[in-house]
C-alpha positions as CSV (number, residue, x, y, z in Angstrom):
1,X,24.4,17.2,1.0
2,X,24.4,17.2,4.9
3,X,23.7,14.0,6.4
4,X,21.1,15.8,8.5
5,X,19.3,16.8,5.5
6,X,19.5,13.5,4.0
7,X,17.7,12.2,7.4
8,X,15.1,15.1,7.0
9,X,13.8,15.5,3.5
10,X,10.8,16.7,4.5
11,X,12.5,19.8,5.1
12,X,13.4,20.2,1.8
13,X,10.7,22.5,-0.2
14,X,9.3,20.2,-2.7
15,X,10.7,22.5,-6.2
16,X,14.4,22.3,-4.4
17,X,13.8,18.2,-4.2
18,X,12.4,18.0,-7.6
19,X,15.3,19.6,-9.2
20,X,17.6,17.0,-7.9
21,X,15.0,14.2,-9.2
22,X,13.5,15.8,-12.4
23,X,16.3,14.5,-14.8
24,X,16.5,11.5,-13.7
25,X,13.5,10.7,-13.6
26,X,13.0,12.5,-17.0
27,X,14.9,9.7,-18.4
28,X,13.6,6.6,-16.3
29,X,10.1,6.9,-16.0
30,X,9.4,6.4,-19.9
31,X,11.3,3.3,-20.2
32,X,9.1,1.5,-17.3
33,X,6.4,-1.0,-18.1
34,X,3.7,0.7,-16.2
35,X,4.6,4.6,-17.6
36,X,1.3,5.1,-19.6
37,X,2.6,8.0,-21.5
38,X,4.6,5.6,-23.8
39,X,5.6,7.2,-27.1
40,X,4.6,11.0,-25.5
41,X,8.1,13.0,-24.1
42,X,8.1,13.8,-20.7
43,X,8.2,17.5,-20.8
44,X,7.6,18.6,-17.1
45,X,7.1,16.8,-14.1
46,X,5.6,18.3,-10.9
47,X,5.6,17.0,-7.3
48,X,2.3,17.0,-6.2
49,X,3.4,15.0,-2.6
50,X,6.0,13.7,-0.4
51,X,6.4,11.8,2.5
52,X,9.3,10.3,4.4
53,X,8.8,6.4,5.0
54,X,11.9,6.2,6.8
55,X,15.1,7.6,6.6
56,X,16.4,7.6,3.1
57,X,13.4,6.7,1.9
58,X,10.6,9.0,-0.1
59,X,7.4,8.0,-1.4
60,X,6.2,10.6,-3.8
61,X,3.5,11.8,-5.6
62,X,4.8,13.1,-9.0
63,X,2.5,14.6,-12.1
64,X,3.6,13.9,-15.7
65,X,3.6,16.3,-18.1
66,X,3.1,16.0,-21.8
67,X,3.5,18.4,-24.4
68,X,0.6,17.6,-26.7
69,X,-1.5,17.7,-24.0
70,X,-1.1,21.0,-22.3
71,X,-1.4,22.4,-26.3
72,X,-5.1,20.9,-26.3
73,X,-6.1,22.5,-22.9
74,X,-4.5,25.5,-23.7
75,X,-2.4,25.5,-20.3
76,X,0.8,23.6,-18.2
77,X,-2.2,21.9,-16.3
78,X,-1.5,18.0,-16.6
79,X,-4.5,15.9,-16.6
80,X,-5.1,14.0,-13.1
81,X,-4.1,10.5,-14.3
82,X,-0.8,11.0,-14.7
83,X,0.0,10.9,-11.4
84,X,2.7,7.9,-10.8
85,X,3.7,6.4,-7.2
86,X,7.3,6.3,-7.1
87,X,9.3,5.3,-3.7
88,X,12.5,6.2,-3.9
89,X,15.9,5.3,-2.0
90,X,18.8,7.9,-1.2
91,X,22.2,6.8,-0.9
92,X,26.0,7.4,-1.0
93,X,26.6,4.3,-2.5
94,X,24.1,1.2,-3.5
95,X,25.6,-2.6,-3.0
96,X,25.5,-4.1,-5.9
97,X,22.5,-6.1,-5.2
98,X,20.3,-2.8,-5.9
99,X,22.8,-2.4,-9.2
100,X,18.8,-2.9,-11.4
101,X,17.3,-0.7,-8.8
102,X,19.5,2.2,-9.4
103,X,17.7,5.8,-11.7
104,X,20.9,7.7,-11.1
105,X,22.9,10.1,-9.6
106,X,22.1,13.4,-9.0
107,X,23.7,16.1,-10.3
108,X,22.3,19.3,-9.2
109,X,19.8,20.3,-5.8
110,X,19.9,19.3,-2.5
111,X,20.6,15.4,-3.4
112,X,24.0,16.3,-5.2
113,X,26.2,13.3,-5.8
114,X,23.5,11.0,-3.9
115,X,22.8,8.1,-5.9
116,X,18.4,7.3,-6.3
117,X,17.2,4.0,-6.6
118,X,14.0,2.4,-6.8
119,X,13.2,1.4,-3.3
120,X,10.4,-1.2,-3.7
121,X,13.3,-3.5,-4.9
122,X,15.6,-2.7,-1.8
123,X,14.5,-5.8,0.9
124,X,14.8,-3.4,3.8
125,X,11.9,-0.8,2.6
126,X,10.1,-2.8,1.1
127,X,9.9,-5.0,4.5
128,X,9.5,-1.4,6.1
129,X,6.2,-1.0,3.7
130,X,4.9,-4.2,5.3
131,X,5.5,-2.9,9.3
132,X,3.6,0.1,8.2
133,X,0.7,-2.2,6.9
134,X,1.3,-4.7,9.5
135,X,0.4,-1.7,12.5
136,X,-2.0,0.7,10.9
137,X,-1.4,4.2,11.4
138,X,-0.8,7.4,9.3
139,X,2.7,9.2,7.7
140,X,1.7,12.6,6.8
141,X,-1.0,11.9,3.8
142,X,-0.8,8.0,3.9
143,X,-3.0,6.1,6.0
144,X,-1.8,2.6,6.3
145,X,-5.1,0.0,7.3
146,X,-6.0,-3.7,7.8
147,X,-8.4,-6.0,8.3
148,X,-8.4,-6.5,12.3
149,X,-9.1,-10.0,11.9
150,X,-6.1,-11.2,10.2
151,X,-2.4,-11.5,11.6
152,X,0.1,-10.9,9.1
153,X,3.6,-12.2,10.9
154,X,6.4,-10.0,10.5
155,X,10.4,-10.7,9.1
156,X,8.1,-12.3,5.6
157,X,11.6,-12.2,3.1
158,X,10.2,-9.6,0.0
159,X,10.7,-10.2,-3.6
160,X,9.6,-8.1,-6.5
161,X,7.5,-10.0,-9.0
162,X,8.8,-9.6,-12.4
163,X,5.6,-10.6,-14.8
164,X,3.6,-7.1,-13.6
165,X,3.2,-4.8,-16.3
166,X,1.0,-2.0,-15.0
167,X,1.9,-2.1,-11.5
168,X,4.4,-3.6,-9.3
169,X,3.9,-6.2,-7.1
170,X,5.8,-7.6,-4.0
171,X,5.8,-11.1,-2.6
172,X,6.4,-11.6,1.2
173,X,7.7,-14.9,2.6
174,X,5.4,-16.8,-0.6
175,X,2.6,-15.7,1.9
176,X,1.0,-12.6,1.0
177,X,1.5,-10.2,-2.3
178,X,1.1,-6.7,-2.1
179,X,0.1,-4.9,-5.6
180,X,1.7,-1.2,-5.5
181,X,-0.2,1.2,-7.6
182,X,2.1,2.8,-9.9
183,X,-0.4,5.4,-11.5
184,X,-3.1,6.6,-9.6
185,X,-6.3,8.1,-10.2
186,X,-8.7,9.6,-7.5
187,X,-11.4,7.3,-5.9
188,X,-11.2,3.5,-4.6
189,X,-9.2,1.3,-6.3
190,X,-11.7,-1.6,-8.1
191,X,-8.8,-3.4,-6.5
192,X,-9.7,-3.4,-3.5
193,X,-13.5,-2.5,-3.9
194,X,-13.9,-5.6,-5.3
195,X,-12.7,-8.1,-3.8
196,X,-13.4,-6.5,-0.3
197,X,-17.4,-6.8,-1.1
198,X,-17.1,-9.9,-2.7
199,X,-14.6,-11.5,1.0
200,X,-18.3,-10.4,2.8
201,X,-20.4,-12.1,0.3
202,X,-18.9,-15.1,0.6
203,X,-17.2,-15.7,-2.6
204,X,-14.2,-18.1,-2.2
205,X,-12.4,-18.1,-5.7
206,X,-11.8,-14.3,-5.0
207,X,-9.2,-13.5,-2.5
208,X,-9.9,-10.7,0.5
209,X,-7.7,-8.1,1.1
210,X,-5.9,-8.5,4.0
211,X,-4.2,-4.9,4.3
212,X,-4.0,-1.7,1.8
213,X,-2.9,1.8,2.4
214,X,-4.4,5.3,0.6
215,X,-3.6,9.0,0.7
216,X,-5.4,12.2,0.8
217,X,-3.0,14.2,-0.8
218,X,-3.5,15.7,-3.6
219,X,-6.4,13.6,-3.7
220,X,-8.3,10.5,-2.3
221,X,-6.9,7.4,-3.8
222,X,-6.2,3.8,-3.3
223,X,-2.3,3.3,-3.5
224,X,-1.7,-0.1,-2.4
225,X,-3.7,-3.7,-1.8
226,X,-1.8,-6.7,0.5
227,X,-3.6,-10.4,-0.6
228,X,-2.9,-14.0,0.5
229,X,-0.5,-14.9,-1.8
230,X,-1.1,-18.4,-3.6
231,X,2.3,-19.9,-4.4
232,X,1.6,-23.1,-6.0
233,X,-0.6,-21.9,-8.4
234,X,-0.1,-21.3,-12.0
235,X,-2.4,-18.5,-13.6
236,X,-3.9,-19.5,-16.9
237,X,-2.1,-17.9,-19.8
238,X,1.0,-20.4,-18.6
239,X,-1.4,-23.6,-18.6
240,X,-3.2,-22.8,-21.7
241,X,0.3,-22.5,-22.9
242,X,1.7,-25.4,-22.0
243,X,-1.4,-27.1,-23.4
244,X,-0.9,-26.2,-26.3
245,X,2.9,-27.1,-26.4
246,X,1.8,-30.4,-25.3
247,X,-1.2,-30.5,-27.9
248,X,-3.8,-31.2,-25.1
249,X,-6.8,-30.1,-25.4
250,X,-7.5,-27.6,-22.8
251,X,-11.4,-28.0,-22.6
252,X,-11.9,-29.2,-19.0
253,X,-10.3,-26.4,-17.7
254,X,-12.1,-23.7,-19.8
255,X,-15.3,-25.2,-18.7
256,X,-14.4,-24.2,-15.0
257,X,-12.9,-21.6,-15.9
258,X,-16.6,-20.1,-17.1
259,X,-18.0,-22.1,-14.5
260,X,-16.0,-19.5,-12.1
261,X,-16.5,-16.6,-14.0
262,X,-20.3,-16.9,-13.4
263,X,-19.9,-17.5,-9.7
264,X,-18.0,-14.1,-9.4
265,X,-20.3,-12.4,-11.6
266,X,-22.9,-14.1,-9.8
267,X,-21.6,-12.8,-6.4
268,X,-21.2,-9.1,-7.5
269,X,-24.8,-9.0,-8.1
270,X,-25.6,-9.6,-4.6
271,X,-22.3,-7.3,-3.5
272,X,-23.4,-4.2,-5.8
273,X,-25.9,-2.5,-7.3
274,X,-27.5,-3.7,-10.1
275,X,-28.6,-1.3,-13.2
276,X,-32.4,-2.4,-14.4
277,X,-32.2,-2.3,-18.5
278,X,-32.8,1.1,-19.6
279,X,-33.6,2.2,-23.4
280,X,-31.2,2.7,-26.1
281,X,-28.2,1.6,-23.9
282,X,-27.0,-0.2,-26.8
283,X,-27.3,2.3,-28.7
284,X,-25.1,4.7,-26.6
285,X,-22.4,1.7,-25.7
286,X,-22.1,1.1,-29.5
287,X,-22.1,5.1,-30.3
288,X,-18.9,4.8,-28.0
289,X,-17.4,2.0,-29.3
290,X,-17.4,3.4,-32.7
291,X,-15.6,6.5,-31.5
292,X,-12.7,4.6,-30.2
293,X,-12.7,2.6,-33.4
294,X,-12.5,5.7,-35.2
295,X,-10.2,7.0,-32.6
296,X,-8.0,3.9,-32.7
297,X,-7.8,3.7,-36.4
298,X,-6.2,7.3,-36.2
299,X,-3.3,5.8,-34.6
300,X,-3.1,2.3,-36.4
301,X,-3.7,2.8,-39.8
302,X,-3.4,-0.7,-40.4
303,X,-7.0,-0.8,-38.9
304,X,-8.5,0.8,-41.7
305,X,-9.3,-1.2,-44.2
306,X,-11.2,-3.1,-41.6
307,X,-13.1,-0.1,-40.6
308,X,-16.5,-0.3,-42.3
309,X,-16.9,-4.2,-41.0
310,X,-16.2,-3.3,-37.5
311,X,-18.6,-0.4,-38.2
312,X,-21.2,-3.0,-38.9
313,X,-20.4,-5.1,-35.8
314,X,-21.5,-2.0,-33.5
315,X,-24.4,-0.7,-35.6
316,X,-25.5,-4.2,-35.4
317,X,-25.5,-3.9,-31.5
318,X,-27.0,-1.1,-31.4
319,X,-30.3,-2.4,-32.5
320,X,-30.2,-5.5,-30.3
321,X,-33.0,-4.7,-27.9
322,X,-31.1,-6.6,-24.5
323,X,-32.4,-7.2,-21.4
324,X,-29.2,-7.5,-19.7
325,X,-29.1,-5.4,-16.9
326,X,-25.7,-4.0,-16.3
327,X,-23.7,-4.9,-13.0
328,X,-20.1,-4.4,-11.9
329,X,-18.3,-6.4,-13.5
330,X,-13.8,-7.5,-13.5
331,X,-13.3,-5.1,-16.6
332,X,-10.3,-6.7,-17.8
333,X,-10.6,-10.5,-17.4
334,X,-8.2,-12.6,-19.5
335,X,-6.1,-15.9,-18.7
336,X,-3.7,-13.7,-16.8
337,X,-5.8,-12.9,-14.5
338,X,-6.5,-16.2,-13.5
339,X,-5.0,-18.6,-11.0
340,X,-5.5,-22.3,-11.1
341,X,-4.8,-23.7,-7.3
342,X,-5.8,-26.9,-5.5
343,X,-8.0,-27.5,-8.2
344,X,-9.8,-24.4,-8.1
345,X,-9.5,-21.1,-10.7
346,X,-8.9,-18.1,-8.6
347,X,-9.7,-14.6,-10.0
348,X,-7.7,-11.9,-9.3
349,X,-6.8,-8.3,-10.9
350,X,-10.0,-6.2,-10.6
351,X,-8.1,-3.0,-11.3
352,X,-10.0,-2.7,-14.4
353,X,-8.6,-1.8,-17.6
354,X,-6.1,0.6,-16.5
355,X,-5.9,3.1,-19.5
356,X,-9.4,4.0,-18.9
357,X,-10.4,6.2,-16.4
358,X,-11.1,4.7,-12.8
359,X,-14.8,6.1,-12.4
360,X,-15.3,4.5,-15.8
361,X,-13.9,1.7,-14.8
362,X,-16.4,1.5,-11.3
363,X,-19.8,1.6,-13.7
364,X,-22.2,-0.8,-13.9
365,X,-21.5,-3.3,-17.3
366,X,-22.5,-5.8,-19.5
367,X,-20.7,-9.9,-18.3
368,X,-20.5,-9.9,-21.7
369,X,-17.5,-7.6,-21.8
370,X,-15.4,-10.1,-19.3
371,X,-16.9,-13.2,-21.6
372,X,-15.6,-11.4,-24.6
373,X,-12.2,-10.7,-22.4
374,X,-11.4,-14.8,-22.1
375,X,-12.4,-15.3,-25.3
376,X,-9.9,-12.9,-26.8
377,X,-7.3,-14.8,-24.3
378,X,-8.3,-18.1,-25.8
379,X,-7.6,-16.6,-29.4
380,X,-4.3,-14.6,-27.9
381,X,-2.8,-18.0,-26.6
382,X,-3.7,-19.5,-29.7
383,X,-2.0,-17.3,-31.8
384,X,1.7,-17.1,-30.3
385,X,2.1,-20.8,-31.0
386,X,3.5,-22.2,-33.7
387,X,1.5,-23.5,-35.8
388,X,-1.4,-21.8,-35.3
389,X,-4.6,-23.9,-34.2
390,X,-7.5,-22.1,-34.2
391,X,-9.5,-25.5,-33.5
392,X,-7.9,-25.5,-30.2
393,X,-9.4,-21.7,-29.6
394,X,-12.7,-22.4,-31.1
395,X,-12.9,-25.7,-28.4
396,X,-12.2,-23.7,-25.5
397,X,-14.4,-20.5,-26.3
398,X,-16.7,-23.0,-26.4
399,X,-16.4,-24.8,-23.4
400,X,-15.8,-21.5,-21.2
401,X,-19.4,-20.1,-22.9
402,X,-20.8,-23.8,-21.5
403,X,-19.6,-23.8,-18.6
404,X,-20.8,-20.0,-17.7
405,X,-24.4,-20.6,-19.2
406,X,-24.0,-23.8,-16.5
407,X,-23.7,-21.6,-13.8
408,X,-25.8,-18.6,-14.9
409,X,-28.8,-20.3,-16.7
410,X,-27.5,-17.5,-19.4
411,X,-25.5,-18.5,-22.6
412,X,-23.5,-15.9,-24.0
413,X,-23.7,-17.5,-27.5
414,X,-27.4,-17.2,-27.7
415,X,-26.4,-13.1,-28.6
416,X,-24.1,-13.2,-31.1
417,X,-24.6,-9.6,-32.1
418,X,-23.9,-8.6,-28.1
419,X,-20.9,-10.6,-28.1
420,X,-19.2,-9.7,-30.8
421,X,-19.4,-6.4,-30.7
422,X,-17.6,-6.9,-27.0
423,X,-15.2,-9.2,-28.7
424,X,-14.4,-6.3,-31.5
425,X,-14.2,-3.6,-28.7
426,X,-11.8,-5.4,-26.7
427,X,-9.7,-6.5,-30.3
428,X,-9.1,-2.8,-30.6
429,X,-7.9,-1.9,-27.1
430,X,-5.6,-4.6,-27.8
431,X,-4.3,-3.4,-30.9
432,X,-3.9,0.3,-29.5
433,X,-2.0,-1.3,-26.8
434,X,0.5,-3.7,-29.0
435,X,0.8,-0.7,-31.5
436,X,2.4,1.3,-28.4
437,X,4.0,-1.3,-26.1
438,X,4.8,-4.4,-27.7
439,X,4.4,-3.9,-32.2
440,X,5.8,-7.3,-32.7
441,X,2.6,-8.7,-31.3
442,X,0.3,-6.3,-33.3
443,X,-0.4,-9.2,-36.1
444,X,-2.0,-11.1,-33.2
445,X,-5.3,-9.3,-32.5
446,X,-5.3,-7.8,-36.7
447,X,-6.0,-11.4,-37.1
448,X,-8.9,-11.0,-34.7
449,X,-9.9,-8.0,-36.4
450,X,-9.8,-9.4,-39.6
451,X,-12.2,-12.0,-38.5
452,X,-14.4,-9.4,-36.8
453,X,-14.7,-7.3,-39.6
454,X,-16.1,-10.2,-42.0
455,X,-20.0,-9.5,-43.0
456,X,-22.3,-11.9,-41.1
């Protein structure tokens, strides 16, 4: 390829660039951590947009398309949210620092004999993706924007964070993190929604956004967040860890931790809308719970034995008569999510669960659901050690559910029937997700579900 058409991609019609980048990324998209289609082959993939960073560098836009899914619909039309952010690199040869960053080389099109690369892990672009958010300003479809009331110093050293599962995320100069949105669905990222409204309310165990960037092609969406980074903290699935490697109790800190909890719920009622109780709510929640059971149990049919009990957990819900009023709420709080720092939790992560849909994700909710989150944690951490102690779980649910009702006036434990029917909903999104990510771990949350599906 002609050097001049390396430095001007955006010359090149979008089908000629895809058929230099459709094999290869054919065969690496399904082995990343944040490809949602696990388990489903690729069979088409569509450039939707493209857009030079800088030279030899393309962030794109690409659609992914599965073959079980165009058979239901009837037509080659993938659905929306399979839309993945990739930025890739273009070069003759890669150093062999960028040996882990490398897809391959093409074979065909106008990249012929170019080798691509991942460049979020190459410290030039990804310190290039910082300029941009560093001077707000546009690139074709992107629009790059910060808060105007915070500095961010330029030449911050990036690193790629390894732990991220969903996304990626990139730490610059242990000062700021910037979480890049590897599939993206139409609308404001909860992301940065969140924590945005929650900076102007106040709300110090949250941090603000410092800098993000969107796009308007092929639709509205948030791509990327930048956040003061915190890096002397330890986030709470490592310290409930080492707790219980040290056999410590881990009580004091689970009180705070719900203590916390309550102040950010606390905050989001003032930040957003809140939904006045409304008849048969339950019902409908629970009427949707028991579809994805049902659902769930198609693909794990280790869940069914269990079904009838976990039946029983949502019918029982549906008849409790709440006054609750739903509010926005984190969506997919666990220990992870959490950052202990100068003797403060810190909650971060309000993407939401992100195999559900992101205007599902932006509703109004019961706090029950991100109770019910932390207390699956507690039970998760419990469960990977050796011998198992379930007294140390039961001590810290408690003492997270005392610590919120200090805070809120409102004690999750005084609805039983509410909270576990949050706690079975959010056991079977994490056996779905074990089943198709991780099936060593699947005996962890049946456990949970075996528990769950006992008559009361």
């Amino acid at each position: 390829m002609p050097k001049a058409a390396l430095q001007s991609p955006t010359g090149v019609s979008p089908s000629l660039l895809l058929n230099s980048l459709a094999g290869l990324l054919h065969e690496w998209l399904p082995r990343q951590r944040w490809f949602a289609g696990k388990g489903r082959p690729v069979t088409g993939l569509t450039l939707a947009s493209m857009t030079e960073l800088h030279p030899g560098c393309l962030h794109l836009l690409v659609r992914a398309e599965h073959a079980e899914q165009v058979t239901r619909s009837g037509s080659g039309t993938p659905p929306a949210d399979n839309l993945y952010q990739l930025l890739l690199g273009v070069r003759e040869m890669l150093p062999p620092s960028l040996a882990p960053a490398f897809i391959g080389r093409a074979t065909e099109g106008p990249l012929t004999g170019l080798m691509v690369y991942d460049a979020l892990q190459e410290p030039r672009s990804a310190g290039l993706l910082l300029e941009r958010l560093r001077h707000p300003g546009a690139a074709g479809p992107l629009r790059f924007e910060r808060d105007p009331q915070v500095t961010v110093p330029a030449g911050l050293t990036p690193r790629v964070l390894d732990a991220e599962q969903s996304n990626t995320s990139l730490v610059y100069g242990d000062s700021y993190i910037l979480k890049v949105f590897r599939r993206v669905q139409a609308g404001v990222n909860p992301d940065l929604e969140v924590p945005q409204a929650l900076a102007r309310q106040g709300c110090t165990c949250v941090p603000g956004p410092v800098a993000w960037f969107r796009t308007s092609q092929p639709q509205q969406a948030t791509l990327g967040v930048l956040q003061p980074f915190l890096p002397d903290a330890d986030d709470g699935w490592t310290l409930a860890l080492r707790s219980l490697s040290s056999g410590r109790n881990f009580t004091d800190e689970a009180y705070e931790l719900g203590r916390a909890t309550a102040e950010v719920h606390l905050a989001l009622t003032a930040a957003f809308p809140v939904d006045a109780p409304e008849p048969h709510r339950n019902r409908r929640l629970a009427a949707a719970m028991t579809e994805r059971l049902d659902s769930t149990a198609r693909s794990v049919p280790a869940l069914l034995p269990h079904a009838p009990g976990l039946r029983a957990a949502f019918d029982a819900f549906a008849l409790v008569d709440s006054a609750r009023p739903a509010q926005r709420i984190h969506g997919d709080l666990h220990l992870g999510q959490v950052l202990w720092s100068g003797q403060q939790w810190f909650v971060i992560d309000f993407e939401g669960e992100p195999a559900r849909p992101l205007a599902e994700r932006r509703h109004a909710q019961s706090p029950v659901r991100d109770v019910a989150g932390m207390l699956r944690s507690f039970d998760y951490a419990a469960r990977t050690r050796l011998p198992w102690r379930p007294e140390w779980s039961l001590r810290c649910r408690d003492a997270y559910c005392a610590g919120y009702a200090a805070e809120s006036k409102s004690d999750p434990r005084e609805e039983p029937d509410l909270l576990r029917a949050y706690e079975t909903d959010r056991a079977l999104y994490e056996v779905l997700y074990e089943a198709r990510h991780r099936p060593d771990w699947l005996p962890v949350p049946m456990a949970a579900i075996s528990r769950l599906a006992e008559p009361r």
